[in-house]
Structure formats: structure tokens, C-alpha cells
C-alpha positions in Angstrom: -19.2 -68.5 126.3 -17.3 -67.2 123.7 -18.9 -65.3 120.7 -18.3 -66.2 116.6 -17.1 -62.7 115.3 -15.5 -63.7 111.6 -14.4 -66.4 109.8 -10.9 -67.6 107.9 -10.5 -69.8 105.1 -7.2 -70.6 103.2 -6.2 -69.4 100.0 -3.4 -70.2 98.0 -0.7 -67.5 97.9 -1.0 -67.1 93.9 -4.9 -66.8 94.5 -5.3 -64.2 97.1 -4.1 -61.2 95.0 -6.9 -61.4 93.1 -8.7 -59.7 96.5 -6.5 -57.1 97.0 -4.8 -56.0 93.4 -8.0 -56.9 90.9 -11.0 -56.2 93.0 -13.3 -59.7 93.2 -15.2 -59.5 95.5 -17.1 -63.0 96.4 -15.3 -66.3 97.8 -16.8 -69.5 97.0 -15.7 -72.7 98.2 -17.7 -76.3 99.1 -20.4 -75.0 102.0 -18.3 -76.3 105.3 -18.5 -73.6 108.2 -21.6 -71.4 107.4 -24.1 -71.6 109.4 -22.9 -69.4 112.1 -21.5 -66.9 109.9 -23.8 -63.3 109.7 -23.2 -60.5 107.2 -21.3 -57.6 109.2 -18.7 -60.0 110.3 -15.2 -60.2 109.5 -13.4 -62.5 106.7 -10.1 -62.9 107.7 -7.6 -63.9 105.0 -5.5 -66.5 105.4 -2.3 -67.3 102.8 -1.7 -70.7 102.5 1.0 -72.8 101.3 4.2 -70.1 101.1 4.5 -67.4 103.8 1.6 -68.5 105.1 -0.5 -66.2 107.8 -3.3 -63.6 107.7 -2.6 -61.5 105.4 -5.7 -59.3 105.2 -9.4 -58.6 106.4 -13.2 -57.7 105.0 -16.7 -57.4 106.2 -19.3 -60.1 105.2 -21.6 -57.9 103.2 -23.6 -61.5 101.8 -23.8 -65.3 102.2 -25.3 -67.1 99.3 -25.9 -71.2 99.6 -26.7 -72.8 96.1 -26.0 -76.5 95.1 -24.2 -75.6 91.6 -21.3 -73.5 91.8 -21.5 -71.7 88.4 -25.3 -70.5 89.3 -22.4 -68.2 91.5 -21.5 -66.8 88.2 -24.9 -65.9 86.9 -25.2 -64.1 90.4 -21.9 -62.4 91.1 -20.2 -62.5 87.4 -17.0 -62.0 87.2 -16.7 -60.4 91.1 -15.8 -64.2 92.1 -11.8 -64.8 92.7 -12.4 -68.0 90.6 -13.1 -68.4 86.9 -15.7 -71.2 85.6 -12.3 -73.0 84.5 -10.8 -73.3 88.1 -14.0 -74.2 89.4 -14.7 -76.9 87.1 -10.9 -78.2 87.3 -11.6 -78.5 91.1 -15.0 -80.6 90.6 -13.3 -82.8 88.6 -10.3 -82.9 90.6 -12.6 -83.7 93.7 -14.2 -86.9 91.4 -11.2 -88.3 90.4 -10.0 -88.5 94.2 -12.7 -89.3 95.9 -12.5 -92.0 98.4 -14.2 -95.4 98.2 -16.9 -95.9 100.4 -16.6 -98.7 102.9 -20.6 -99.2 103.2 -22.1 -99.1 99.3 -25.5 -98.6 101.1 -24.7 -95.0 101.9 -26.3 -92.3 99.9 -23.8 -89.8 98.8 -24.2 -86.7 100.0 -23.7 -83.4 97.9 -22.2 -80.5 99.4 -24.1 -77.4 98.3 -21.0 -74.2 98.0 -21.2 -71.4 99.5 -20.4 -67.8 98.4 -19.5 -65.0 100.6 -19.3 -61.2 99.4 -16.9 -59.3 100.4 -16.9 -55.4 101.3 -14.2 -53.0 102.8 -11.6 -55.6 101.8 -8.0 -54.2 103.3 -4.4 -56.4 103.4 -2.2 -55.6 105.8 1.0 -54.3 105.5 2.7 -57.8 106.3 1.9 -61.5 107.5 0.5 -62.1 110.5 1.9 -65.0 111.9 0.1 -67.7 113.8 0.8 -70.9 116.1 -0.3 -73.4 114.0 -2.8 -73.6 110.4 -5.7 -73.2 108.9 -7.6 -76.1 108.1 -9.1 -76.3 104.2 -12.9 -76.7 106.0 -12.2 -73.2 107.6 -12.3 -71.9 111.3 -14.8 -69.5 113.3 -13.0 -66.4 114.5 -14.2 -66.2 118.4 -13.4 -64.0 121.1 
């Protein structure tokens, strides 16, 4: 059986510097792959989009679920690698494209976002290739 030991999400190429050269700290996205995922456990980053492979790691030092993104700010400040801006350009983004339901009966379901913060964050000296992507939900690191 094999064992969860990290986690690795995509971020865009123009993003991910914010990690390494200006210090934030937290990662928030929608809440997709969480629930396995323990502080001590590696975050593995993975570039997306141009030169795309892992281009860095961290420890998990916390994992914080709320149903409004910006009560992330209040918590973390300016630590995340988003601003309030971004964050509310994706929402809207999200809206605007949002797929017709084929059964009006359903309930919509909102996804509560998840925040992950970040310690001992190193990038590696080049791209790590891999066979393969990333998907945008995210993907367990197992061994």
C-alpha cells in the first residue's frame, strides 16, 4: 500500500516567484485534495504553463479550510502568494464560466478553499522534468 508523503499543485510560471524571491508563505486555492494532506509533509512545486516541472519544495507547517477566501487574508495577511484582487478576479472568472446544469433540481454545491502554509520553502537549482502534467485539482505525492 503505498503511503501519501506530499502534495503538488500547479502554479503559473509568473506566480511561483512570489515563493521563492518575495517570501509568501501560504497557498490558497478551491479545497480539492485535502483531506489526506498532514502538516510535516512536503509541498512540491509544480510550474505550469512555460517550462513546466517541479521547480521547488516546502514542509506543510498548516492546513486551514474556510468557506470565504479573503477570511485567508485576515488570517495570514499579506503571507498569501495572491492578492484580494487576484482572488476576487478568479471568483468572478469561475461565475462567468460556469457550466449549465443539466438537472435544475441539483443544489449547488460550494467549495470551501483551502490554505496551506508553507515553511523551509527551497527551489531547486533547475526544472525537474516529468512524464506527463499536473492536473489544476492537484495530486498526492506517494511512495
Amino acid at each position: 500500500m503505498s503511503e501519501i508523503v506530499g502534495v503538488t499543485f500547479p502554479i503559473l510560471k509568473w506566480n511561483i516567484d512570489r515563493f521563492f524571491d518575495n517570501g509568501k508563505t501560504v497557498f490558497i486555492k478551491p479545497a480539492t485534495i485535502f483531506k489526506d494532506l498532514k502538516p510535516g509533509q512536503k509541498f512540491i512545486f509544480y510550474q505550469s504553463r512555460i517550462d513546466t516541472g517541479y521547480v521547488g519544495e516546502a514542509i506543510i507547517k498548516t492546513i486551514t479550510i474556510r468557506d470565504d477566501p479573503f477570511d485567508f487574508f485576515d488570517i495570514y495577511g499579506d503571507k498569501i502568494f495572491l492578492t484580494k484582487a487576484e482572488v476576487k478576479t478568479y471568483i468572478e472568472l469561475k461565475t462567468k464560466w460556469k457550466s449549465i446544469r443539466n438537472r435544475p433540481s441539483e443544489v449547488q454545491r460550494i467549495r470551501p478553499w483551502v490554505a496551506i502554509e508553507l515553511e523551509k520553502i527551497k527551489k531547486y537549482s533547475h526544472v525537474k522534468r516529468i512524464e506527463g502534467f499536473v492536473p489544476v485539482s492537484g495530486m498526492y505525492i506517494k511512495i
